[in-house]
VEXTORMAR-401641 format. One line per field, with one value per residue: x, y, z of N, C-alpha, C in turn; residue in one letter; residue number from 1. Coordinates in nm, 2 decimals, always signed. Example, Ala and Ser with C-alpha at 12.3 -4.5 7.8 and 13.67 -1.06 7.14 Angstrom:
BEGIN
nx = [+1.32	+1.28]
ny = [-0.57	-0.22]
nz = [+0.78	+0.71]
cax = [+1.23	+1.37]
cay = [-0.45	-0.11]
caz = [+0.78	+0.71]
cx = [+1.32	+1.29]
cy = [-0.33	+0.00]
cz = [+0.78	+0.79]
resn = [a	s]
resi = [1	2]
! end
This chain:
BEGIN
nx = [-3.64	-3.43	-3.16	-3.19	-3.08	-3.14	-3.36	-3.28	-3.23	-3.09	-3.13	-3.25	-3.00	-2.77	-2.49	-2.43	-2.30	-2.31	-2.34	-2.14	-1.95	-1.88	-1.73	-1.55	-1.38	-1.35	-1.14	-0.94	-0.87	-0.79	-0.57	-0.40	-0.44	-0.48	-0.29	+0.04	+0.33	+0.52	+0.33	+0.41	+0.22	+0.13	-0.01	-0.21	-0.30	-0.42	-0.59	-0.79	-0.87	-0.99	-1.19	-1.35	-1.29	-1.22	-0.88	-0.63	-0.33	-0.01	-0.04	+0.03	-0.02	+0.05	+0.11	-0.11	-0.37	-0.70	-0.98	-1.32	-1.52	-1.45	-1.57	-1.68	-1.52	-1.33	-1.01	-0.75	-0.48	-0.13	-0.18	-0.13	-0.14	-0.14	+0.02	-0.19	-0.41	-0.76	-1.01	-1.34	-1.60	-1.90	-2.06	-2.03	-1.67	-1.44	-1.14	-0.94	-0.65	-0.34	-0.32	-0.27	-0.34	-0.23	-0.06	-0.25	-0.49	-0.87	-1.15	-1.46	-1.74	-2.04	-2.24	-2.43	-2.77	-2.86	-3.02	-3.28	-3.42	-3.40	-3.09	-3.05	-2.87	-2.67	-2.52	-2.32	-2.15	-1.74	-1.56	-1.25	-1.06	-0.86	-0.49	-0.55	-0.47	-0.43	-0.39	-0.22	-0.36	-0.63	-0.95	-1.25	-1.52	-1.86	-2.02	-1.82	-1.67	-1.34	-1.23	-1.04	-0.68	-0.69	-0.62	-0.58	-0.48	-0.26	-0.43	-0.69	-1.02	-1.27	-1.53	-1.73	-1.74	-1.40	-1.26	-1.15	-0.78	-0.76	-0.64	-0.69	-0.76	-0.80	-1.07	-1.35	-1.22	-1.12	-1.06	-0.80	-0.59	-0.48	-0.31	-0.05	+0.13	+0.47]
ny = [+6.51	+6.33	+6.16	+5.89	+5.72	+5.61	+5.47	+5.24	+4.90	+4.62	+4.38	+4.19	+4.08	+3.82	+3.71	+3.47	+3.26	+3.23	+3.36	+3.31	+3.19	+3.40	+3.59	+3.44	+3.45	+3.70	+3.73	+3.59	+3.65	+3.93	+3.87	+3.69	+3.74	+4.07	+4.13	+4.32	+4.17	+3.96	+3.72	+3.31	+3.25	+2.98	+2.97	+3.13	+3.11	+2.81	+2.92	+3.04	+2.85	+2.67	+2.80	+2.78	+2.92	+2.85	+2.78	+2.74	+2.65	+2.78	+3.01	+3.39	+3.52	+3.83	+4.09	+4.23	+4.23	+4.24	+4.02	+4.00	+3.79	+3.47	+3.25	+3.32	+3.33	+3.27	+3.15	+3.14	+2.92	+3.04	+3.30	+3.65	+3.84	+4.13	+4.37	+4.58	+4.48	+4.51	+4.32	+4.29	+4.09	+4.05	+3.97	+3.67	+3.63	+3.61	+3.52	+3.46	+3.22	+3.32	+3.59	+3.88	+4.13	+4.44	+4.62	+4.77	+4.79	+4.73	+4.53	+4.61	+4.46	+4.60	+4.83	+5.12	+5.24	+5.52	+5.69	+5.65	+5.73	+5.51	+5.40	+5.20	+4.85	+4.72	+4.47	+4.29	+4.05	+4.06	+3.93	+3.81	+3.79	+3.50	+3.59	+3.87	+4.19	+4.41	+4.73	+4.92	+5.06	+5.06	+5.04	+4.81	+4.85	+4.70	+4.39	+4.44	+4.27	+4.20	+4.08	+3.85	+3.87	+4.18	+4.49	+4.71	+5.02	+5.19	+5.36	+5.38	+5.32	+5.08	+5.07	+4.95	+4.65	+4.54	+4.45	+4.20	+4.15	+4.43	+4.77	+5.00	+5.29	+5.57	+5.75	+5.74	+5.41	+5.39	+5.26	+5.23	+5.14	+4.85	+4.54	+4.42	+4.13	+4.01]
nz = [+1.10	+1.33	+1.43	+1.66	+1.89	+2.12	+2.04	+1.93	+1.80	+1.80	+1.84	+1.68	+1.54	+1.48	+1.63	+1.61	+1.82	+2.14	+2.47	+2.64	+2.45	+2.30	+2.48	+2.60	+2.32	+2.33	+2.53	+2.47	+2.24	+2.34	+2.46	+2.28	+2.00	+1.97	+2.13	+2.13	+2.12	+1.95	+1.92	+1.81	+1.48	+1.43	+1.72	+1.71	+1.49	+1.58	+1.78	+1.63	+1.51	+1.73	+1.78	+1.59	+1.32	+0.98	+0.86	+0.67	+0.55	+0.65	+0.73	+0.84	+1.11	+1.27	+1.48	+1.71	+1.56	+1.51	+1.56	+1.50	+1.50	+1.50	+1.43	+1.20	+1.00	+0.74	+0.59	+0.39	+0.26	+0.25	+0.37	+0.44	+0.73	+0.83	+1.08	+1.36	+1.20	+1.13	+1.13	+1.12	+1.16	+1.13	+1.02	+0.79	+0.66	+0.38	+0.31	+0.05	-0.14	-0.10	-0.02	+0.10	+0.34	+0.46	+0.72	+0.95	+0.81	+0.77	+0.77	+0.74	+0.82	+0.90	+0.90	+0.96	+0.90	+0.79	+0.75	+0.85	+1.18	+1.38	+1.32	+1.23	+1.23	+0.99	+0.80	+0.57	+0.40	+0.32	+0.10	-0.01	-0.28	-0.47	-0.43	-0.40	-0.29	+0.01	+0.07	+0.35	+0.56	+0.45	+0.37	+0.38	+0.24	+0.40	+0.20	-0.01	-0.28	-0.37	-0.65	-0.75	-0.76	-0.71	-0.63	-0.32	-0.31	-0.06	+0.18	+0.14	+0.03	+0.00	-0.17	-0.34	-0.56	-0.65	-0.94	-1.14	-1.18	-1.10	-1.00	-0.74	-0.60	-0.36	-0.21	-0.26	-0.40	-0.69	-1.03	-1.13	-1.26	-1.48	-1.30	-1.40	-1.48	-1.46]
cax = [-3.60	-3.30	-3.07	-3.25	-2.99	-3.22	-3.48	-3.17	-3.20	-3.00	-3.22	-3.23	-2.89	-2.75	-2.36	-2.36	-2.25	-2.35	-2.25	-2.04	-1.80	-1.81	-1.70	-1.44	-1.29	-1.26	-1.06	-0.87	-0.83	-0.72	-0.46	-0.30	-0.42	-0.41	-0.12	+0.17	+0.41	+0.47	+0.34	+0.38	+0.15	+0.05	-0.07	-0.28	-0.42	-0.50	-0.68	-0.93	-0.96	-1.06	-1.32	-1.48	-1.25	-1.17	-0.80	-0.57	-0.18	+0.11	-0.08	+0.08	-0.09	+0.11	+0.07	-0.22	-0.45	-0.82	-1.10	-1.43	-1.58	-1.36	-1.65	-1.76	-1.39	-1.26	-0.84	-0.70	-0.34	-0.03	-0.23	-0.06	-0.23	-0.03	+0.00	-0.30	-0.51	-0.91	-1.13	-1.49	-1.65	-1.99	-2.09	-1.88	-1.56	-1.33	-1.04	-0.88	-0.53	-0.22	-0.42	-0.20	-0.36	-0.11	-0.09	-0.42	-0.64	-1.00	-1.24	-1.60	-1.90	-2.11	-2.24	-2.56	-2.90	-2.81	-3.15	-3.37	-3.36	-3.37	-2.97	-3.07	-2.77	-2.70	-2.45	-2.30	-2.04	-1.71	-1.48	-1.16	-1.04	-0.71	-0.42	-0.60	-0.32	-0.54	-0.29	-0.16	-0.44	-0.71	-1.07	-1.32	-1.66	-1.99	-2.09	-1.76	-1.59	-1.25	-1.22	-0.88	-0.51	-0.72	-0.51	-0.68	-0.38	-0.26	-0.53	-0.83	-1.17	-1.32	-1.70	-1.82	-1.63	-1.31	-1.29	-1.01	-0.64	-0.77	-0.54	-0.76	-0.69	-0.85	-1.16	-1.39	-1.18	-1.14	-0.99	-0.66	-0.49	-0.47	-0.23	+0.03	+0.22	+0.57]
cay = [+6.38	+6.33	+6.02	+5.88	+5.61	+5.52	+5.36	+5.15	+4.77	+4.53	+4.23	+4.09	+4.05	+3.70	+3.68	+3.33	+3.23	+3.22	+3.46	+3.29	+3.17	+3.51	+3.65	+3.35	+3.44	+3.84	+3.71	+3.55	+3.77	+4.04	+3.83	+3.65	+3.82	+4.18	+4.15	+4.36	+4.10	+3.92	+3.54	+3.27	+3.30	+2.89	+2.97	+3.24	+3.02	+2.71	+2.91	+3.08	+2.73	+2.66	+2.90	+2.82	+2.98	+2.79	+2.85	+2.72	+2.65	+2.86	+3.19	+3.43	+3.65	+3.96	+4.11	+4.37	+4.22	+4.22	+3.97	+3.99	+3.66	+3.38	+3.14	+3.40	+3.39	+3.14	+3.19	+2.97	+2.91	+3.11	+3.44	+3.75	+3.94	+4.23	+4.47	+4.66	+4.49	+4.46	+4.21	+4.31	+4.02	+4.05	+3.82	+3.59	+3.69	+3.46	+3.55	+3.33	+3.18	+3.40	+3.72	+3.99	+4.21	+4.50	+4.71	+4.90	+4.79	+4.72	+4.49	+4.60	+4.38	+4.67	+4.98	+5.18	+5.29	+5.68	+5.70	+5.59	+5.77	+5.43	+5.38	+5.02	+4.79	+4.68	+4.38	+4.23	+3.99	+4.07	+3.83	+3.86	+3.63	+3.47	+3.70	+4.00	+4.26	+4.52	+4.76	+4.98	+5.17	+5.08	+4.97	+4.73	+4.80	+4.62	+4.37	+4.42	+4.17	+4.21	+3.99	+3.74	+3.99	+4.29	+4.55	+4.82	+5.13	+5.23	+5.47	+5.41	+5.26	+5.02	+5.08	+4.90	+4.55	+4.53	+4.39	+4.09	+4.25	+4.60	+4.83	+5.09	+5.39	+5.70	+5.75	+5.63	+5.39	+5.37	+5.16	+5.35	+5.04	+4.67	+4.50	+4.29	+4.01	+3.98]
caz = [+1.16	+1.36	+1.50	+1.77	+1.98	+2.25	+1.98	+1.86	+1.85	+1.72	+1.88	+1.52	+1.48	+1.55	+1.63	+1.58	+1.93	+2.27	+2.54	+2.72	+2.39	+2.28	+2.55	+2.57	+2.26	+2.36	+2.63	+2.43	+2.15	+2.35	+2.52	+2.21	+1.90	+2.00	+2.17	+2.03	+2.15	+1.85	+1.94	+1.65	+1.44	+1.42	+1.82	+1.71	+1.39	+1.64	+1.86	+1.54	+1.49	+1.85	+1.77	+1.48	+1.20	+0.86	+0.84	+0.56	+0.58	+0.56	+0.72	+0.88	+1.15	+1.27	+1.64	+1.72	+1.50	+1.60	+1.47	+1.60	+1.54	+1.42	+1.38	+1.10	+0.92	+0.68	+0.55	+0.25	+0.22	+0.22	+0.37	+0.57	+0.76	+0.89	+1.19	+1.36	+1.09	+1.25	+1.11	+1.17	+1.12	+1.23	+0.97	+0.67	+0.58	+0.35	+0.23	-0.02	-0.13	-0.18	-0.01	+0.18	+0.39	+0.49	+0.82	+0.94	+0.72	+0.84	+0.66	+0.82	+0.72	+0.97	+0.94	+0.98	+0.80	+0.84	+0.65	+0.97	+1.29	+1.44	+1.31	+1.24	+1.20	+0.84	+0.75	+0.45	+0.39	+0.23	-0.01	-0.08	-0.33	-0.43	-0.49	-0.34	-0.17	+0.05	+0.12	+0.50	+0.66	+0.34	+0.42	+0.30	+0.33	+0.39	+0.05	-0.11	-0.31	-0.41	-0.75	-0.78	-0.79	-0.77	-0.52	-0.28	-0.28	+0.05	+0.28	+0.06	+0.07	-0.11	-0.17	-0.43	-0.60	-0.73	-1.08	-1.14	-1.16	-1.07	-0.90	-0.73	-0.53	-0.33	-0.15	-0.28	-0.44	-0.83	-1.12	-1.17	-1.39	-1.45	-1.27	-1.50	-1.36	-1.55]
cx = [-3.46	-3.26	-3.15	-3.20	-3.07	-3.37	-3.36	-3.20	-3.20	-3.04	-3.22	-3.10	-2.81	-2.61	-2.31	-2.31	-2.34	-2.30	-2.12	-1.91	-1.79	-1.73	-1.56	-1.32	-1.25	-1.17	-0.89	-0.79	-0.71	-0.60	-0.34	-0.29	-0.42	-0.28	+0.00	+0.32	+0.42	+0.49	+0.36	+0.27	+0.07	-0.03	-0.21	-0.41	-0.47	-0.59	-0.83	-0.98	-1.02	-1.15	-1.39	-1.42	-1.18	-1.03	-0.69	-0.41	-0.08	+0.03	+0.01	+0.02	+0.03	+0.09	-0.08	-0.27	-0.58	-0.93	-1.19	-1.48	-1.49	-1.48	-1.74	-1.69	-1.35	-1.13	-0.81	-0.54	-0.29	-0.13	-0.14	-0.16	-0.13	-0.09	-0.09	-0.42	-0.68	-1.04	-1.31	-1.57	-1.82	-2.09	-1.99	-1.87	-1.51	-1.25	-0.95	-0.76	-0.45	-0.28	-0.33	-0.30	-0.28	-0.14	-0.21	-0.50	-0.69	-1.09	-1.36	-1.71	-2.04	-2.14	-2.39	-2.65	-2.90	-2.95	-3.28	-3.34	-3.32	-3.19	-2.96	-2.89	-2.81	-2.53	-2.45	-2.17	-1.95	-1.58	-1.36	-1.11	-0.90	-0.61	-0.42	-0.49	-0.43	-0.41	-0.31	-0.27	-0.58	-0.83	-1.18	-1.42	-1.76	-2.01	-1.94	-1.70	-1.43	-1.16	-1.04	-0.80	-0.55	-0.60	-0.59	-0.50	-0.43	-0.32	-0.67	-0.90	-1.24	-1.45	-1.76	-1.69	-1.57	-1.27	-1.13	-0.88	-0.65	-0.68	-0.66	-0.75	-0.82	-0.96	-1.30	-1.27	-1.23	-1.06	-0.91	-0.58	-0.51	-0.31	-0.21	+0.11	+0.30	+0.61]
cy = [+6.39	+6.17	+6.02	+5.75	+5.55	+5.48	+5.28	+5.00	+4.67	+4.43	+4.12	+3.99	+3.93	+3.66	+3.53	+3.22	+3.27	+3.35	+3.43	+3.23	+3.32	+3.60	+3.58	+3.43	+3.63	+3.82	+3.68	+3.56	+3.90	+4.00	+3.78	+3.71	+3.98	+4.24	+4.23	+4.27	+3.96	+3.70	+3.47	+3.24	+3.12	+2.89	+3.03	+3.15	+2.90	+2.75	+2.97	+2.97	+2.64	+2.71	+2.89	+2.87	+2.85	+2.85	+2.73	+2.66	+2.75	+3.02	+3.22	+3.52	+3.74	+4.00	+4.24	+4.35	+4.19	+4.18	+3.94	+3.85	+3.55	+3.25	+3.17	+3.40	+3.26	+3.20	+3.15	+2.98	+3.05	+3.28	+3.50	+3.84	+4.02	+4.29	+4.53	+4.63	+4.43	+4.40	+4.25	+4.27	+4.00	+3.97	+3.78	+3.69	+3.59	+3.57	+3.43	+3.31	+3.27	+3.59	+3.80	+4.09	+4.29	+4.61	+4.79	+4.87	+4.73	+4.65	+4.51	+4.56	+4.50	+4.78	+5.01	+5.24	+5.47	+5.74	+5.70	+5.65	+5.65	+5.39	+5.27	+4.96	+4.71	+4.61	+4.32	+4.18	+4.06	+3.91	+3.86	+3.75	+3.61	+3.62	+3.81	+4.06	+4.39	+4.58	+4.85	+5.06	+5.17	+5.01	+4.92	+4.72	+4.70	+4.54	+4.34	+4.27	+4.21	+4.05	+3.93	+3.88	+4.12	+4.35	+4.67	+4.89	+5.18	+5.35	+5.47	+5.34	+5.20	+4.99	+4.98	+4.74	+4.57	+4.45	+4.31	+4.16	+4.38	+4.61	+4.97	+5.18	+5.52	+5.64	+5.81	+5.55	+5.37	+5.30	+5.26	+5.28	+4.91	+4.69	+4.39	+4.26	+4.01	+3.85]
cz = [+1.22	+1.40	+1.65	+1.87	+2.08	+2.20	+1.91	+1.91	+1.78	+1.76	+1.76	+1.47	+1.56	+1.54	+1.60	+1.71	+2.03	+2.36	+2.60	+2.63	+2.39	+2.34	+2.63	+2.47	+2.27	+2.46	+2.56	+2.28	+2.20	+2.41	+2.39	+2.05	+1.89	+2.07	+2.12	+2.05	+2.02	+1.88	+1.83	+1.62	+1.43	+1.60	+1.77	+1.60	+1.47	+1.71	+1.79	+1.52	+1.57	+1.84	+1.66	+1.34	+1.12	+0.80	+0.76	+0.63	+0.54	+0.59	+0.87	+0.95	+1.21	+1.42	+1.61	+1.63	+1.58	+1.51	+1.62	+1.61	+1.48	+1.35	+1.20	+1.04	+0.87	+0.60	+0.46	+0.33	+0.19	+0.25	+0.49	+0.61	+0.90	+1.03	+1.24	+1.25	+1.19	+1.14	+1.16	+1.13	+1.18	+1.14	+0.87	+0.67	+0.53	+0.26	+0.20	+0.01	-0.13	-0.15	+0.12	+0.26	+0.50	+0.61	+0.84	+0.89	+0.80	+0.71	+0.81	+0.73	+0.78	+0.95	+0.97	+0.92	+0.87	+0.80	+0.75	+1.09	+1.42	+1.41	+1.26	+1.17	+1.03	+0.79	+0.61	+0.38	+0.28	+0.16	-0.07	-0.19	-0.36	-0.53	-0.44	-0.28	-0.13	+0.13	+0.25	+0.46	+0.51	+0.44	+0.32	+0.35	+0.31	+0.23	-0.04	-0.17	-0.43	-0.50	-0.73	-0.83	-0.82	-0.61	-0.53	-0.23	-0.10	+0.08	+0.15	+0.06	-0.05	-0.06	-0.22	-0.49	-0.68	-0.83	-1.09	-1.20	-1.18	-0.97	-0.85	-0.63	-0.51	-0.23	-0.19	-0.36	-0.59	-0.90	-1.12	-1.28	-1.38	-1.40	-1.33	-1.44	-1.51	-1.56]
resn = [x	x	x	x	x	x	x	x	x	x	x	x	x	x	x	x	x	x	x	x	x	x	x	x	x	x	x	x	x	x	x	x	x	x	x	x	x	x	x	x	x	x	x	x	x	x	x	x	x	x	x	x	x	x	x	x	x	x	x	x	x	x	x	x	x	x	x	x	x	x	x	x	x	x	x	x	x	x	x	x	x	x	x	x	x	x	x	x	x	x	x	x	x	x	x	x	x	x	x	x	x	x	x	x	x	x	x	x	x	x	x	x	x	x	x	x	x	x	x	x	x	x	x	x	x	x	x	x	x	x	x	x	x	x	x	x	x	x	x	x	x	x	x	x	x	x	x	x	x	x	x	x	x	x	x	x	x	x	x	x	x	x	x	x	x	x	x	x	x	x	x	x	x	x	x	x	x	x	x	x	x	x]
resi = [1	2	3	4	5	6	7	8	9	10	11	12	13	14	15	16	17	18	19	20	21	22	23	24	25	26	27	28	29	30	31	32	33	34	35	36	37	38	39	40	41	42	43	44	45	46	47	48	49	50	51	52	53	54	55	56	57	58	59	60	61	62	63	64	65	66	67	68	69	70	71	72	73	74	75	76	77	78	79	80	81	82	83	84	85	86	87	88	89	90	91	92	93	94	95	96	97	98	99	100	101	102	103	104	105	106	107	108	109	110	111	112	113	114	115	116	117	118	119	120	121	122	123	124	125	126	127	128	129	130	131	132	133	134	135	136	137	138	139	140	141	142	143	144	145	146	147	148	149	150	151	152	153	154	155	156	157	158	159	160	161	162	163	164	165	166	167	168	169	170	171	172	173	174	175	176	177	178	179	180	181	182]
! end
């Protein structure tokens, strides 16, 4: 059996929108939230919420950040979301209160049935919840749920869910310690 790209089809898969927003809000993504020009950050939150995103008070977006769908993204209160960080929302995402996400990182809800020569597309919401810190250049795959003050160590990958004030590190990522608050 091999990979076979030209039996590929994602016909199933339902972005949630139209063509003509979506293609609205890449416009308008790449102009004010990709941007490396750093705009303020309540422009950036009125216009996810021109689009469909559930966004909180007191967040903080960053330049050269890239969200795919906003209508698929809900925020809480007091969130950062840092530099180069890419949203790959291709279905829910929520990330809670008090939730940091730091340079680079990548939350992808998307990947692929490597299993099938067809490639089929394969979604699954992730969850951050409050407290969460996902640290510089870390990723959050498909499914995850990253439990209340758990923390993903910088450059590593979170597979599977993170357990409530877990600190976890590597690739795959692992429990490495609780995190205690003084």
């Amino acid at each position: 059996m091999q990979t076979r790209l030209d039996l590929y089809d994602n016909s199933e898969y339902n972005p949630g929108a139209g063509v003509v927003k979506r293609l609205s809000w890449f416009a308008i993504n790449a102009l004010f939230l990709q941007n490396p020009i750093n705009l303020s950050s309540g422009i950036k939150v009125g216009l996810l919420r021109l689009f469909g995103a559930k966004v909180g008070h007191k967040v903080t977006i960053k330049p050269s950040v890239n969200i795919k769908y906003p209508w698929l993204l809900e925020i809480g209160n007091h969130v950062w979301i840092g530099e180069e960080v890419w949203i790959d929302n291709l279905i829910k995402v929520k990330i809670g209160n008090h939730v940091c996400i730091s340079q680079g990182a990548m939350l992808l809800t998307g990947s692929h049935n490597y299993k099938v020569s067809t490639f089929d597309l394969i979604t699954n919401e992730i969850n951050l919840e409050n407290g969460v810190w996902i640290g510089a250049k870390s990723v959050v795959c498909p499914g995850v749920t990253c439990h209340e003050n758990s923390v993903l160590a910088v450059g590593s990958v979170a597979t599977k869910h993170m357990e409530k004030n877990g600190i976890y590190q590597g690739n795959p990522a692992i429990l490495k310690r609780q995190r205690v608050f003084n």
